[in-house]
N, C-alpha and C positions, 0 to 999 in steps of 0.2 A: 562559469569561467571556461573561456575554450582551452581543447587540448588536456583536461584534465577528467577522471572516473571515478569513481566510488566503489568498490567490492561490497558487498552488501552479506555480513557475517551474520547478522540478525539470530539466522536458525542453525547457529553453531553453536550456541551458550554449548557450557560444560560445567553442571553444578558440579561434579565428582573431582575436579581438577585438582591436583595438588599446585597446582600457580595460581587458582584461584580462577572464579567463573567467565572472568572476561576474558581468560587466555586458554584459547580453545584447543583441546590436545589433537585436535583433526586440523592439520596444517597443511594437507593436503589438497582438501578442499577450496581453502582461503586461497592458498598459491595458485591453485587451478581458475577462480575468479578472477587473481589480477593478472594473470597468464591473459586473460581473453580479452580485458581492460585495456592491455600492453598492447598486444596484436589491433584490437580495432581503433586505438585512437592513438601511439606511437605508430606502427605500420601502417596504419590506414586501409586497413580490412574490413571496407564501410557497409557487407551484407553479413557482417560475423554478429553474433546477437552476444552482448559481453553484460552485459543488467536487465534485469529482471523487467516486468511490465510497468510501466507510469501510467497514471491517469493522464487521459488528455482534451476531454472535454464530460462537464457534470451537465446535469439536467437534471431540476428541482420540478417534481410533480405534486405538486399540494394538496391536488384534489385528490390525488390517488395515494398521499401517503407512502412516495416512493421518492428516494433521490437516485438516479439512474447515473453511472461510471461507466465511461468508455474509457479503455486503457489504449495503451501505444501498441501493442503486439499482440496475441493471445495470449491467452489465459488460461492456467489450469486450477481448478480450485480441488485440492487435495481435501480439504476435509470443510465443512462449515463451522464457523465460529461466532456465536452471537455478544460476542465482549471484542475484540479487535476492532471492527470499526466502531468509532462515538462520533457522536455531533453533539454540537455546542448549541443548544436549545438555549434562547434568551426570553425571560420577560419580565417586567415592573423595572427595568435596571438592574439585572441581574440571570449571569450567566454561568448552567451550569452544564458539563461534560455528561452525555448519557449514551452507554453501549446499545446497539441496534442489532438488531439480525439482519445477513444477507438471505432477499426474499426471493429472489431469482438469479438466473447466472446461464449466459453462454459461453460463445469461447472467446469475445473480444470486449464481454462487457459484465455488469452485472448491475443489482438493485438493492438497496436496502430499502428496511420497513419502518421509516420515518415517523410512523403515526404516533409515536410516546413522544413526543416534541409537541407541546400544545400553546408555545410563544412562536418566536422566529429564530428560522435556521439561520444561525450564520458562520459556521462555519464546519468541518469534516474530519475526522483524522482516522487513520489505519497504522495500527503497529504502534504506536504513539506512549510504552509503555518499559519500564527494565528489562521484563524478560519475556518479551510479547508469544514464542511460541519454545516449543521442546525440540531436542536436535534435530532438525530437519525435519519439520511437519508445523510450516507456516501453512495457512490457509491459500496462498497465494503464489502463484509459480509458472514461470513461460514453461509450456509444455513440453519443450523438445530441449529441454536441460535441468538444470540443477537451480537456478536462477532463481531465488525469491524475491518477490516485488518489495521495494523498500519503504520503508515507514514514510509518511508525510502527511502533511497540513496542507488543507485548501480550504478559502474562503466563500460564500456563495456570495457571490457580485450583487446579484439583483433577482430581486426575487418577484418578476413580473414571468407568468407563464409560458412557457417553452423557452425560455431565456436559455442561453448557454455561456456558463460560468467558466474561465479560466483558471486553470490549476495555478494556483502559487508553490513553485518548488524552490 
């Protein structure tokens, strides 16, 4: 939808909360998010970086046992996490979610290690979970902010090699 943002709380939880985990006692944080939200899409301050990095083009490597993520921005990968990303391994009619490691990583892309999928990929998720990381230590983050990349779902289009898959957000 145009004209509208998303603040992405993700790595706010606060199990300790006396309001309870979804109401995070760092309001400062969130505010500072839609502060930037406000500015680049109200005021239209269209070099201000206000959300975290999106994927924007996959690449399914079969033979290498990689599926390769280019994001929209850079990337900083704070910590590696081999349970945050899952793909959706199918086979016989039947499909089931299995977590991957990230196997490489620069600063505008990265790889996971696909080889425990032994049907067909079809489809991908990051963060995809209740309480995907601990206050502020997602795996995933624009470098020159606070910004964590937000949870989502992409499907692998086609699975003919070097193919390039479109993110569904």
């Amino acid at each position: 939808m145009p004209n509208t943002f998303m603040a992405v709380a993700m790595d706010l939880g606060d199990r300790n909360s006396p309001f309870g985990s979804v109401h995070p006692r760092d309001k400062q944080t969130v505010a500072y998010r839609l502060h930037l939200g406000a500015r680049a899409v109200a005021y239209g301050e269209k070099q201000l970086i206000f959300q975290g990095p999106l994927p924007e083009k996959i690449e399914l490597l079969a033979d290498k046992g990689l599926l390769n993520i280019r994001y929209s921005q850079q990337i900083q990968v704070q910590r590696q996490d081999d349970k945050i990303f899952e793909i959706s391994c199918c086979d016989d009619h039947q499909c089931k979610w299995l977590p991957v490691p990230m196997n490489t990583f620069s600063t505008q892309s990265l790889a996971l290690n696909i080889s425990s999928c032994q049907g067909t990929l079809v489809a991908f998720r990051y963060a995809w979970t209740t309480w995907p990381c601990e206050y502020k230590q997602c795996p995933l983050y624009h470098p020159s902010s606070t910004l964590p990349a937000p949870p989502f779902t992409a499907f692998i289009t086609n699975q003919m090699p070097g193919h390039h898959s479109k993110v569904a957000q």
